[in-house]
Backbone bond lengths (Angstrom), bond angles and torsions (degrees), N, CA, C in turn:
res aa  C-N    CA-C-N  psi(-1)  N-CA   C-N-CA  omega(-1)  CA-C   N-CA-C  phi
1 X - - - 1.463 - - 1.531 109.80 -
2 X 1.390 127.51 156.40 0.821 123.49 176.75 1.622 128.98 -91.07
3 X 1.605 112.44 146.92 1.391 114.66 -151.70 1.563 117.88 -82.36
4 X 1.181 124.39 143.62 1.813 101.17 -171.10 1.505 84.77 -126.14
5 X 1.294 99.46 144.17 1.530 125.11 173.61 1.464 106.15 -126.85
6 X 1.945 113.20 114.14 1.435 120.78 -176.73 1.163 106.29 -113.66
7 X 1.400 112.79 107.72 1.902 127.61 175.03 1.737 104.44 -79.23
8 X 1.169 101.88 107.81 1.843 107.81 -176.59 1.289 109.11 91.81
9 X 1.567 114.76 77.17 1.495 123.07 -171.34 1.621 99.88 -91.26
10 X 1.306 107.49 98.63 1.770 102.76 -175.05 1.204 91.18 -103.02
11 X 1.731 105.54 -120.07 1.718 139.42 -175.00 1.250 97.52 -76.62
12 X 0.913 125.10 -70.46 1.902 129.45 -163.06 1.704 94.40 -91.90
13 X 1.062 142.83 -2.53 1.392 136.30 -178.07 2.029 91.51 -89.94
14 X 1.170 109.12 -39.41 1.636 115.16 -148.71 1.951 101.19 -77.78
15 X 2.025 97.75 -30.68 1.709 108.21 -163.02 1.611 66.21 -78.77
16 X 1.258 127.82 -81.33 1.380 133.66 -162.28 1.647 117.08 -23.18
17 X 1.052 139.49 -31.18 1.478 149.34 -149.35 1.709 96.54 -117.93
18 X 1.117 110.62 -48.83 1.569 130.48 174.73 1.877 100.12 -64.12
19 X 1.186 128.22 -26.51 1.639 108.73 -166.07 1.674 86.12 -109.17
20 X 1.550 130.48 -49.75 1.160 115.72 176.61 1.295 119.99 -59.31
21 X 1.496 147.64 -21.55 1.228 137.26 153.50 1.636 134.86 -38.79
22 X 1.798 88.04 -55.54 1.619 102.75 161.37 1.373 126.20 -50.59
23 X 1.709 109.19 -21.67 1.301 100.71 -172.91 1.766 99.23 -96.59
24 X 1.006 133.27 9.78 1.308 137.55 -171.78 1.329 136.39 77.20
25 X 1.824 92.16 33.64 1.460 102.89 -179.16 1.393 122.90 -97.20
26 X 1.188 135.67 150.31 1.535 122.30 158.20 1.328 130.31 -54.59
27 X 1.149 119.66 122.55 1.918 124.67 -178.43 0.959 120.28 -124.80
28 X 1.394 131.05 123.39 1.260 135.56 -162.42 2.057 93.09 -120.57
29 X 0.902 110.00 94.16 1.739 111.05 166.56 1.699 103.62 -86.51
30 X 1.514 103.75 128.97 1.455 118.14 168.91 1.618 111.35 -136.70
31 X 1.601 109.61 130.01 1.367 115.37 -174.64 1.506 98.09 -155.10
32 X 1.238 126.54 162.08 1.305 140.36 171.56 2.023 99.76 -58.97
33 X 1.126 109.01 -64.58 1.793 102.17 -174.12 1.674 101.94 -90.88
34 X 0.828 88.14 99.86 2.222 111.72 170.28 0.900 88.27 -78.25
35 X 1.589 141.98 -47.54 1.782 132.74 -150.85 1.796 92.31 -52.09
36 X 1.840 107.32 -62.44 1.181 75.31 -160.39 1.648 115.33 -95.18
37 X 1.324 114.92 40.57 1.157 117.01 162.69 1.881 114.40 -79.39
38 X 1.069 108.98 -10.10 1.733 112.80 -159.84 1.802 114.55 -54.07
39 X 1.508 114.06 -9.26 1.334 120.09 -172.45 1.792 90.94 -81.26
40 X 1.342 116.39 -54.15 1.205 117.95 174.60 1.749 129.55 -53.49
41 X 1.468 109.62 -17.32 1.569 110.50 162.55 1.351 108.48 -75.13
42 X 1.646 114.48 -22.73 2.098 102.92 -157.68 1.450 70.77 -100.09
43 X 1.511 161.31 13.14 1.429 137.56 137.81 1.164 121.97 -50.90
44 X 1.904 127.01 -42.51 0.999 126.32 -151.15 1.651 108.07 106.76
45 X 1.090 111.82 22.52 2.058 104.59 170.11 1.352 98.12 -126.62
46 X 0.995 106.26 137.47 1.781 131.24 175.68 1.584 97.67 -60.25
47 X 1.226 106.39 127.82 1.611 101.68 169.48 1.716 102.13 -129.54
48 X 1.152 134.47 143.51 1.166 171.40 178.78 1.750 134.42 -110.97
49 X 1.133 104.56 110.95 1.635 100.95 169.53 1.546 112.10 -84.59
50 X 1.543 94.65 138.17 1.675 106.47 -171.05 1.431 96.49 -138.67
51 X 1.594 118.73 118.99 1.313 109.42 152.71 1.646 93.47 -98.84
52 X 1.277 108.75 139.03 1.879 132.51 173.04 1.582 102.36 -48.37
53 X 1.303 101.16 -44.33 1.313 102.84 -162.42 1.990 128.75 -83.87
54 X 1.358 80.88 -6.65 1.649 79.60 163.30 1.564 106.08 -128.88
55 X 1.432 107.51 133.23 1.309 126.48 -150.08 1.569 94.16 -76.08
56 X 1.389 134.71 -53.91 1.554 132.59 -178.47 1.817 95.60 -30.90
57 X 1.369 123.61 -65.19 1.094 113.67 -170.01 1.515 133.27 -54.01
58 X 1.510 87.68 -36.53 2.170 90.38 173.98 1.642 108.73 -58.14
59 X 1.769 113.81 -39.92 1.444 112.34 174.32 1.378 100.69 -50.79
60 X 1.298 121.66 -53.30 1.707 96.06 -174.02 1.429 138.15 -87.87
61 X 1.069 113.47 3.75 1.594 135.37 162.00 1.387 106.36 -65.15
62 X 1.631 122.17 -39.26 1.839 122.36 175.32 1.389 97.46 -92.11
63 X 1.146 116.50 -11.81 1.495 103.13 -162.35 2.117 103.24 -51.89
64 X 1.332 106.90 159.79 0.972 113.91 -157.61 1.963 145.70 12.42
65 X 1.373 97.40 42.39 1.549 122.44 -177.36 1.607 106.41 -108.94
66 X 1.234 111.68 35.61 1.458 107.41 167.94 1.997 125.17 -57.73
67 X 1.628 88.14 130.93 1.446 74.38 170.82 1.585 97.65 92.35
68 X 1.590 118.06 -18.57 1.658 99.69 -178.47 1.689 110.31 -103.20
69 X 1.244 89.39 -153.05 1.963 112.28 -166.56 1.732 108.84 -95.27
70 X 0.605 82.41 131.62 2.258 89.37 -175.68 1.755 93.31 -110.07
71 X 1.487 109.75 117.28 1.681 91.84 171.88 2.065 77.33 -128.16
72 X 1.725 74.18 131.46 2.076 85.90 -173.05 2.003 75.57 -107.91
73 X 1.677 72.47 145.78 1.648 89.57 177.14 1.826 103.93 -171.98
74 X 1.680 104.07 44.15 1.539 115.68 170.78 1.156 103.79 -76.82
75 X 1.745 118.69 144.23 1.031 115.56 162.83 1.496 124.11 -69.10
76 X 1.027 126.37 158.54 1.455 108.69 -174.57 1.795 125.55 -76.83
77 X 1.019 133.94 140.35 1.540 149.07 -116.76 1.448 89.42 -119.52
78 X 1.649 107.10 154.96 1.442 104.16 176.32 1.153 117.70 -99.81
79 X 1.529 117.94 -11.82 1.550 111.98 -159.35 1.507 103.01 -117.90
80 X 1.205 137.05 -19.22 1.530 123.22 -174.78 1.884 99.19 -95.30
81 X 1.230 124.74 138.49 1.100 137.09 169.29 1.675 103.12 -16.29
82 X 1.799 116.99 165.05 1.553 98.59 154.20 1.305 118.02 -77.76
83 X 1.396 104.16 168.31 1.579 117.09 170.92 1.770 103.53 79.09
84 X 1.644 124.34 -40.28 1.185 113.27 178.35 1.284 139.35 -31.03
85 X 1.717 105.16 -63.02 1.604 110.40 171.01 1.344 119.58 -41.32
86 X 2.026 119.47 -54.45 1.487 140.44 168.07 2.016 93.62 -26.62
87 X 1.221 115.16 -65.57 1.307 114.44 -164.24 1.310 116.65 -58.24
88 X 1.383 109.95 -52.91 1.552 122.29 -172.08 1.782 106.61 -60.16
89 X 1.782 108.31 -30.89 1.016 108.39 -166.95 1.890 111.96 -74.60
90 X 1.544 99.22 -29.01 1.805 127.92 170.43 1.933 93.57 -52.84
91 X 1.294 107.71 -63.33 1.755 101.49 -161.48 1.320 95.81 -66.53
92 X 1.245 136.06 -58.04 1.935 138.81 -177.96 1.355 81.62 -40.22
93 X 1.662 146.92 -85.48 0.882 147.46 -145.13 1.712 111.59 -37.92
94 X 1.318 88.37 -63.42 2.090 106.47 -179.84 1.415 101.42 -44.75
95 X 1.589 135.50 -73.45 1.066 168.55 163.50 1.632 87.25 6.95
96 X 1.360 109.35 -88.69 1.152 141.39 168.97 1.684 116.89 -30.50
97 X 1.085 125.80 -26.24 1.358 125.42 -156.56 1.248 117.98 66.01
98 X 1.321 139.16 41.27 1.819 115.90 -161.08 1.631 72.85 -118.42
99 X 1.486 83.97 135.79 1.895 125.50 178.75 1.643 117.03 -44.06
100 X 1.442 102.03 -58.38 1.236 118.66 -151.36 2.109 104.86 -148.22
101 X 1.822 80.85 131.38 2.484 76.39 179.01 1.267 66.99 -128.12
102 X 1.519 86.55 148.37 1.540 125.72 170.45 1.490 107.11 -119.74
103 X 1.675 101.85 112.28 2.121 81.83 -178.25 1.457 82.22 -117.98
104 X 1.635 89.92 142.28 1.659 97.77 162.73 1.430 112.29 -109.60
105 X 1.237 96.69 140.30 1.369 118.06 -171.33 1.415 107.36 -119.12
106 X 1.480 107.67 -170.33 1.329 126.19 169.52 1.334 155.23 -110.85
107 X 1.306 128.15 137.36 1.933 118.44 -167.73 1.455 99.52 -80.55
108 X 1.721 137.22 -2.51 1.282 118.68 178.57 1.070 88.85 -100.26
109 X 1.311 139.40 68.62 1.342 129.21 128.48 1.682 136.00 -92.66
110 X 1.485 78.69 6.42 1.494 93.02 -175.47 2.028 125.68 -96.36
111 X 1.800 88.26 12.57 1.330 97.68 165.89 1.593 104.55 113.72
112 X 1.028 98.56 142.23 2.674 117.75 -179.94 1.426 92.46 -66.99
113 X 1.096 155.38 -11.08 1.524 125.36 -141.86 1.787 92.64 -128.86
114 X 0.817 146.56 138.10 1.598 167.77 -110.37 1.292 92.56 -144.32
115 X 1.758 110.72 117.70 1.696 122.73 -173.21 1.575 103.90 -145.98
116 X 1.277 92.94 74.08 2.017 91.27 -172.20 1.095 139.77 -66.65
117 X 1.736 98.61 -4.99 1.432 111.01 -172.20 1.745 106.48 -99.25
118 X 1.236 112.05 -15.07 1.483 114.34 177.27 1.150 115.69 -104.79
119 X 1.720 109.40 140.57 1.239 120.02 149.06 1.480 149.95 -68.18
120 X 1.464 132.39 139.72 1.371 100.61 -159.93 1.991 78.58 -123.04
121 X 1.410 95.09 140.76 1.702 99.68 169.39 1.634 99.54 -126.30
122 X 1.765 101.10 -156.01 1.533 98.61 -171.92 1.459 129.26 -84.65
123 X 1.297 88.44 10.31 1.905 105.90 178.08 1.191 132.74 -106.78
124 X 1.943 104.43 -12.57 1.009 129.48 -171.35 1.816 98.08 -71.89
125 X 1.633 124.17 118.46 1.238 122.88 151.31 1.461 146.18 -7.75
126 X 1.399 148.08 65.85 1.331 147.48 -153.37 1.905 98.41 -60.66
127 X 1.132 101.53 174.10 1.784 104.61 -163.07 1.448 94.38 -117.35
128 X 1.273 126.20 119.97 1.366 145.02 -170.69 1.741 140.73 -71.37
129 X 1.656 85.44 -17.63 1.491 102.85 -173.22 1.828 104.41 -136.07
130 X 1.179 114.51 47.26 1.324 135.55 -174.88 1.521 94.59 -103.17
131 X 1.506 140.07 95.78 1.306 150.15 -168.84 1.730 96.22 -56.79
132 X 1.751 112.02 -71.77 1.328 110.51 -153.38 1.606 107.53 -73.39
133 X 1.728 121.22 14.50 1.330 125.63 -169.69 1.902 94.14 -103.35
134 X 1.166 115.01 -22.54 1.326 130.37 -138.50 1.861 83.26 -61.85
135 X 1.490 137.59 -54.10 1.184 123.60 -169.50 1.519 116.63 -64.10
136 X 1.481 126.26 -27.23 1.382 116.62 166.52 1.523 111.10 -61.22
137 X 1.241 123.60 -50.17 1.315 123.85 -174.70 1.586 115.67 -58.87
138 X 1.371 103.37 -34.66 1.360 100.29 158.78 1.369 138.16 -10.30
139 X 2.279 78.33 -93.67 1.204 123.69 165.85 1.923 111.03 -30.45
140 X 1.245 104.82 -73.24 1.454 119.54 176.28 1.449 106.01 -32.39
141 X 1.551 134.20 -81.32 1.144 127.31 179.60 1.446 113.27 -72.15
142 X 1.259 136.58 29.32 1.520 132.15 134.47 1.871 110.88 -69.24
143 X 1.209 108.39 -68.34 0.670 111.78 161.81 1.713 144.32 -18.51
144 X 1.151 99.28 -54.68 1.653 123.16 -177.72 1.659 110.46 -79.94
145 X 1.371 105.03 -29.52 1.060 119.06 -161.64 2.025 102.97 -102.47
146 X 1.556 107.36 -6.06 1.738 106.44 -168.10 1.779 103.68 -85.54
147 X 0.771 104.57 135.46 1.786 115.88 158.43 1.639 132.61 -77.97
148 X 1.541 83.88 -9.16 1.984 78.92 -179.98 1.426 113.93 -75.67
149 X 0.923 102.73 170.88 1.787 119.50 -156.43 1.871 92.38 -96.87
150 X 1.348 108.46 80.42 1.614 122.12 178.54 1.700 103.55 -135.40
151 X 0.765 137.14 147.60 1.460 133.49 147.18 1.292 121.25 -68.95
152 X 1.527 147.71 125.59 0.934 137.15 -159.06 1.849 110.18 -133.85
153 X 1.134 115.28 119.93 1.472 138.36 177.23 1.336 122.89 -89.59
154 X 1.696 147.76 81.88 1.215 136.79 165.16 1.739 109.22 -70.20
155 X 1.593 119.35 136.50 1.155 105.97 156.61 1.678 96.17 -133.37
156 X 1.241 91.32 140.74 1.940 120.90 -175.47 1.677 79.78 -76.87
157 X 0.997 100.39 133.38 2.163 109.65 166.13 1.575 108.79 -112.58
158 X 1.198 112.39 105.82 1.689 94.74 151.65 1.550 122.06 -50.47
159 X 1.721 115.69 158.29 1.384 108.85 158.69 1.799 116.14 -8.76
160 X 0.790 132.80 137.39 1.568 139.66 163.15 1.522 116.29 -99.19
161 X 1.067 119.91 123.61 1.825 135.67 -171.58 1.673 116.99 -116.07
162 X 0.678 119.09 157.35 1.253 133.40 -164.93 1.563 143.05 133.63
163 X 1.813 101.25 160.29 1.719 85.91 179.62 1.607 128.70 -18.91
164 X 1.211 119.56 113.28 1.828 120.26 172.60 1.472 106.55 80.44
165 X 1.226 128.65 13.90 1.466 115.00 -163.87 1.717 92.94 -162.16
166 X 1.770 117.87 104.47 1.278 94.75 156.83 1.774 75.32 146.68
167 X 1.404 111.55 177.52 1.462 122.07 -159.23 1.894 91.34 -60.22
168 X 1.158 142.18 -85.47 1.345 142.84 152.60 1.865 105.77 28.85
169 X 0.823 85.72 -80.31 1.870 110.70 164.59 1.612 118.86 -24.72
170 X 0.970 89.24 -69.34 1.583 120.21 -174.37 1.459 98.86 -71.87
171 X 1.149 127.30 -73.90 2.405 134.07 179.34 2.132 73.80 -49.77
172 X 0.733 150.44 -32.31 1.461 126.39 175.27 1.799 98.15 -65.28
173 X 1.291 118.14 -79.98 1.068 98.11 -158.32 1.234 136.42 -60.11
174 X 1.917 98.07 -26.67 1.771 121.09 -177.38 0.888 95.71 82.98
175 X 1.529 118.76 77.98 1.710 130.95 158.04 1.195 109.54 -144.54
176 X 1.816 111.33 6.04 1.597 105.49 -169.19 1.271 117.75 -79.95
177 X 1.546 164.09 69.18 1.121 139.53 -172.76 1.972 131.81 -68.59
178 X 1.123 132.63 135.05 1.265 127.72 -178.09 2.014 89.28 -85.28
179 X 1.579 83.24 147.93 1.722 100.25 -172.63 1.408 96.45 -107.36
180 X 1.725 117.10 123.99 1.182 141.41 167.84 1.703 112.22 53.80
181 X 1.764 110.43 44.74 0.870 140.90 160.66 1.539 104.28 90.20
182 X 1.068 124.36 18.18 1.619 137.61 158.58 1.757 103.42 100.96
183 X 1.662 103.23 7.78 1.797 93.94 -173.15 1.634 117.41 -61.64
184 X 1.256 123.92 7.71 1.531 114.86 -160.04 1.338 97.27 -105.16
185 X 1.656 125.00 167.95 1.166 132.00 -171.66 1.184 112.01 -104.09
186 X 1.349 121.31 142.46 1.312 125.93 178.82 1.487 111.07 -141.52
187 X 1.497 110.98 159.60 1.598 120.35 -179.10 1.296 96.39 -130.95
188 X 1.702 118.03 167.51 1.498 124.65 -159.09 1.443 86.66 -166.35
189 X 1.329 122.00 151.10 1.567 133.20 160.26 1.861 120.06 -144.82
190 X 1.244 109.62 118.21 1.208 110.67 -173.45 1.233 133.83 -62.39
191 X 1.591 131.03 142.15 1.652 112.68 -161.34 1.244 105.29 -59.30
192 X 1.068 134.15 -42.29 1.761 127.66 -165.05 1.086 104.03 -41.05
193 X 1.911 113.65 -50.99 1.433 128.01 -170.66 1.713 110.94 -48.50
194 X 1.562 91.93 -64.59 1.776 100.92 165.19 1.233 109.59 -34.08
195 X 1.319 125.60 -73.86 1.258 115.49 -174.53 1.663 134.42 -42.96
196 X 1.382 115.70 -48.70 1.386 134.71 175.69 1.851 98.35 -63.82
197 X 1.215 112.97 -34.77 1.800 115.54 174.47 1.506 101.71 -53.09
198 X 1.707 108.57 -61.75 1.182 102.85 -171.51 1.296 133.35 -51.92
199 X 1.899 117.08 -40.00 1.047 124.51 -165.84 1.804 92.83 -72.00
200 X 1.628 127.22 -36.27 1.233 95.56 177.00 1.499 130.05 -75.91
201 X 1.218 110.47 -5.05 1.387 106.65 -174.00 1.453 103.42 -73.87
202 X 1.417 125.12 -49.40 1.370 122.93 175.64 1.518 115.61 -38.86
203 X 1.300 112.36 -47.86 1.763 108.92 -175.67 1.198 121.71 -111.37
204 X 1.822 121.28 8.70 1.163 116.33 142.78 1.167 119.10 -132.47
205 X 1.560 148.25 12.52 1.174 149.32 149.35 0.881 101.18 -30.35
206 X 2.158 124.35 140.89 0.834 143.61 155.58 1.754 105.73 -76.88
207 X 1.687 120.57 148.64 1.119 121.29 142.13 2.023 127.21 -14.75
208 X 1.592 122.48 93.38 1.311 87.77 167.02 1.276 95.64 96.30
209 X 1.581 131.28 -2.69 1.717 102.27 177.12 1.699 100.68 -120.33
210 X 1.580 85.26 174.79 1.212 76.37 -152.21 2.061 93.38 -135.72
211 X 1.109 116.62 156.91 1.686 120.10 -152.95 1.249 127.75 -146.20
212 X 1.841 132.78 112.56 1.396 110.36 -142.40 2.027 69.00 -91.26
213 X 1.379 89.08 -164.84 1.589 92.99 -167.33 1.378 84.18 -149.70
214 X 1.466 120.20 134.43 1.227 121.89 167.54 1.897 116.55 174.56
215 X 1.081 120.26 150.38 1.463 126.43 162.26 1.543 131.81 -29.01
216 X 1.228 139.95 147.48 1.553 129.28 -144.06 1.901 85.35 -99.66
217 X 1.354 105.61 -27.94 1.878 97.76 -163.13 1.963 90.08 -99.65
218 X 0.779 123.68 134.06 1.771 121.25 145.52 1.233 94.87 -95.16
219 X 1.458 99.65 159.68 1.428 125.40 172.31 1.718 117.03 -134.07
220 X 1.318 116.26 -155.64 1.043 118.42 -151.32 1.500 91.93 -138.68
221 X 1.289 143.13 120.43 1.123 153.78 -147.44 1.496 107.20 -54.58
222 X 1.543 102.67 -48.95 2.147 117.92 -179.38 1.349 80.78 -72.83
223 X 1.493 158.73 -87.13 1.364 144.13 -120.18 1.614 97.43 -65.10
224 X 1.602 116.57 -58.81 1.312 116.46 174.01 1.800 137.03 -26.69
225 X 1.969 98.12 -55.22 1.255 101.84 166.36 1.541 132.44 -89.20
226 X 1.520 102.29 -1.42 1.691 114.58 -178.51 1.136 107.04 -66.94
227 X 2.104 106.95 -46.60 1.830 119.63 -168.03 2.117 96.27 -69.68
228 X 1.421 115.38 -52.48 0.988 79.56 -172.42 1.358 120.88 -99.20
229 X 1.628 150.47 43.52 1.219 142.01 -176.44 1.645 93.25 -111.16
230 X 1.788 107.61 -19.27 1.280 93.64 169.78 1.420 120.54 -67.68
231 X 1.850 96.74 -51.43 1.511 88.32 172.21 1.412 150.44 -48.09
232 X 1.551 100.21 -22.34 1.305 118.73 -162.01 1.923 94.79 -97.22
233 X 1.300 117.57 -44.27 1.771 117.17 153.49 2.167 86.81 106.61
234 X 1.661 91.09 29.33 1.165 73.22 170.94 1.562 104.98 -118.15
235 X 1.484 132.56 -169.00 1.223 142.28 -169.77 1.602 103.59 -69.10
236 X 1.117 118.77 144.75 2.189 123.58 159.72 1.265 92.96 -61.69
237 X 1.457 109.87 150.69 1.281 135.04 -168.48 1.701 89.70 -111.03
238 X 1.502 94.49 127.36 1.577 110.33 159.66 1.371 124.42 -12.54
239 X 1.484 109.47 -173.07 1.830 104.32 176.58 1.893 84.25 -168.88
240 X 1.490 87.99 152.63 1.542 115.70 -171.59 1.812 107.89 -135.71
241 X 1.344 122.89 126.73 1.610 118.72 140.11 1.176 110.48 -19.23
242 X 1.403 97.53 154.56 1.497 112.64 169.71 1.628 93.42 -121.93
243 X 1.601 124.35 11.11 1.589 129.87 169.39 1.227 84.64 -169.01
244 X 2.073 104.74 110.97 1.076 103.40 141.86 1.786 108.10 -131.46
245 X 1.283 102.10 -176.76 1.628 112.85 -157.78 1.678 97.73 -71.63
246 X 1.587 92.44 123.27 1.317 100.93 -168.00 1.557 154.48 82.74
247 X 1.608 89.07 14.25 1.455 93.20 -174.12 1.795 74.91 -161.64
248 X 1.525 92.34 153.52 1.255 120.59 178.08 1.679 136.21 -66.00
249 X 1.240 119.32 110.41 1.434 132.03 -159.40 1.375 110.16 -35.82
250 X 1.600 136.79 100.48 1.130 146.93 164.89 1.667 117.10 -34.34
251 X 1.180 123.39 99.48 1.191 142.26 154.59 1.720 130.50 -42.85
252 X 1.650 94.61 109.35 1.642 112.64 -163.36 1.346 105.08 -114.91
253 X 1.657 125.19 84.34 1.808 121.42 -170.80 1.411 94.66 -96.91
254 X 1.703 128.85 34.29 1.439 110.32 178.50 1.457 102.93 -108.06
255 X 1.439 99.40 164.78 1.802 90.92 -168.11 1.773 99.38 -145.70
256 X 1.480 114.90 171.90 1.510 102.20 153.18 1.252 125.54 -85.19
257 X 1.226 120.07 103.56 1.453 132.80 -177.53 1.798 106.24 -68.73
258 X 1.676 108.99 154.06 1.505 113.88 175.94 1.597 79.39 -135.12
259 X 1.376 92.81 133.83 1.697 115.45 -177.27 1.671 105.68 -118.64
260 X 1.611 112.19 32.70 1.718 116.00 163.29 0.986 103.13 -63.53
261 X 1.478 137.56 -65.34 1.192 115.40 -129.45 1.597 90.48 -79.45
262 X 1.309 130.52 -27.09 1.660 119.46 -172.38 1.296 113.30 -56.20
263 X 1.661 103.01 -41.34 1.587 97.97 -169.11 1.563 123.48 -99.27
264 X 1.411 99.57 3.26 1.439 105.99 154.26 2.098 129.58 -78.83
265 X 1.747 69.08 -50.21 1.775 62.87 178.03 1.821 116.78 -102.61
266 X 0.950 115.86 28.70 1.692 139.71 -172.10 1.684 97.90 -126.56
267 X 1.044 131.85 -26.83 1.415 119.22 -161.16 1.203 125.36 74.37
268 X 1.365 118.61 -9.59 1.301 108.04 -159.80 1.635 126.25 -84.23
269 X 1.118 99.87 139.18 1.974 115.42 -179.59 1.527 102.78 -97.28
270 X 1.206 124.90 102.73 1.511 133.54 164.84 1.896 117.35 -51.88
271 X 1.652 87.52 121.28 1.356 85.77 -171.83 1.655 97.19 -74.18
272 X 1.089 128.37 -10.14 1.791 136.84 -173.04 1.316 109.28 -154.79
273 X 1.532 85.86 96.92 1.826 103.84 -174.58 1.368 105.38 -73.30
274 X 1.501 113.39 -36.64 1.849 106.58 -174.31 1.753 84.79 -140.17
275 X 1.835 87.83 153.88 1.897 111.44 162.09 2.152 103.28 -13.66
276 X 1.030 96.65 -57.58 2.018 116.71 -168.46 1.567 96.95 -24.59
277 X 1.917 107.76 -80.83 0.634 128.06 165.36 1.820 142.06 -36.70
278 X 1.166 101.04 -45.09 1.658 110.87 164.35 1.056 130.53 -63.95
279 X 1.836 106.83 -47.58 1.328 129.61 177.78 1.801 113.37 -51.47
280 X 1.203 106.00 -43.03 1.330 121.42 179.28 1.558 128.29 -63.63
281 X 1.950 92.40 -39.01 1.204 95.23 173.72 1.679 116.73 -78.14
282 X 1.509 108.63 -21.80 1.548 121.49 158.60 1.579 110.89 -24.83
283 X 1.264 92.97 -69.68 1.799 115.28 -171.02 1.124 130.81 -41.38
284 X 1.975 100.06 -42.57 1.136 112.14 -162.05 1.726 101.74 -94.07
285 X 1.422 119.18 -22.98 1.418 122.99 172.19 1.745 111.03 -74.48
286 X 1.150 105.05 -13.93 1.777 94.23 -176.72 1.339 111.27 -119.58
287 X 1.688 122.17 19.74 1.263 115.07 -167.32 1.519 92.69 -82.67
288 X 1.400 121.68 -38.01 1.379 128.79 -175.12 1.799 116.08 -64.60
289 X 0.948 116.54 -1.68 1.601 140.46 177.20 1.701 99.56 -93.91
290 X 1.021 97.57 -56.52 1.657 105.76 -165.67 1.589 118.93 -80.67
291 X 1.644 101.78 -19.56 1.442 111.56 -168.49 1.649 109.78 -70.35
């Protein structure tokens, strides 16, 4: 089977590394904090310390993974230019033989300012002078722009949801606020989903393409937290401006996403077409935590 090597083993690096193991693959997780990777060594996945930034080390993070899957998912770095690490990580990649990089990226690249009536798909224009977007875009045109002999996979991520991580999460602690009374639109995609994205992009990604990733329903920020605070039987979460006097205009990069082109040319069947569905499967994985 083929070997996957995940540079930036976070949230979606950890479900990701954890389901390809089960299936009897080799996994190599590399991140700066291994400490708290250590549940993932007594699985059976190789874990690795990687700082991005010195290149000897990315050689040994591929070192002997010929022939496998690279899913880059560093946060972005303070000290090497943008796009640099993306590159260095492309030549280690070649070097190495590894088949196929998967970079995940992002759907707020499409701009801060709140547009509820439009859809954004994979043709739709990204927004150019968006400061805190500026290292994905980077990243992106490293990418687009490399010659080494890699196959190369962008996937655009909506918000990411899931067990412990995601609005659910947050109505737990009471830090969630809805922005300008929750009217704006938003899209979300569940890690499993991520995950099952990834595995198709590796074995049917074309060279060079590139894939927003996201849930079949968007919603509307109040519909989202109304359905589940009922479910959950806890209180609605507050609401904030997105401009109020004296403090700086709150930033909204969520959009209505169209997820055709993934699941046409990806194959993919969503195990959680809408929030309904995910939320549930949330429930049913943490009742045994909670019981």
């Amino acid at each position: 089977m083929t070997p996957l090597v995940i540079l930036g083993c976070g949230y979606i690096g950890t479900r990701l590394a954890r389901t390809a193991v089960a299936a009897g693959r080799q996994v190599r997780a590399c991140a700066r904090g291994t400490g708290r990777m250590a549940p993932l060594a007594s699985e059976g996945i190789e874990v690795k310390y990687l700082d991005a930034e010195q290149p000897k080390l990315l050689n040994a993070a591929l070192a002997s993974m010929r022939g496998g899957t690279l899913v880059y998912s560093i946060p972005p770095l303070q000290g090497p230019p943008p796009g640099d690490t993306v590159r260095r990580t492309l030549q280690a990649a070649a070097g190495a033989g590894i088949g196929c990089f998967i970079y995940l990226s992002s759907s707020g690249l499409y701009g801060d300012s709140p547009d509820d009536d439009v859809w954004i798909d994979d043709d739709t224009p990204i927004v150019l002078d968006d400061a805190p977007m500026s290292a994905a875009r980077a990243n992106e045109g490293a990418i687009e722009s490399s010659t080494f002999d890699v196959r190369t996979v962008t996937l655009r991520l909506a918000p990411v949801y899931g067990p412990g991580r995601g609005v659910r999460a947050r109505l737990r602690k009471g830090d969630y606020k809805l922005l300008d009374d929750g009217q704006h639109a938003i899209s979300r995609i569940h890690v499993d989903d991520v995950v099952q994205v990834i595995f198709a992009a590796e074995t049917t990604g074309a060279h060079g393409s590139r894939y927003l990733v996201a849930d079949d329903e968007p919603t509307t920020q109040i519909e989202y937290a109304t359905w589940l605070a009922n479910r959950m039987g806890v209180e609605m979460p507050g609401t904030r401006p997105a401009l109020a006097p004296g403090k700086p205009r709150v930033a909204h990069r969520n959009r209505r996403i169209r997820n055709a082109r993934m699941k046409a040319e990806l194959g993919v069947t969503l195990k959680y077409p809408t929030y309904r569905e995910g939320e549930a499967a949330i429930e049913a994985e943490e009742t045994p935590a909670t019981a």
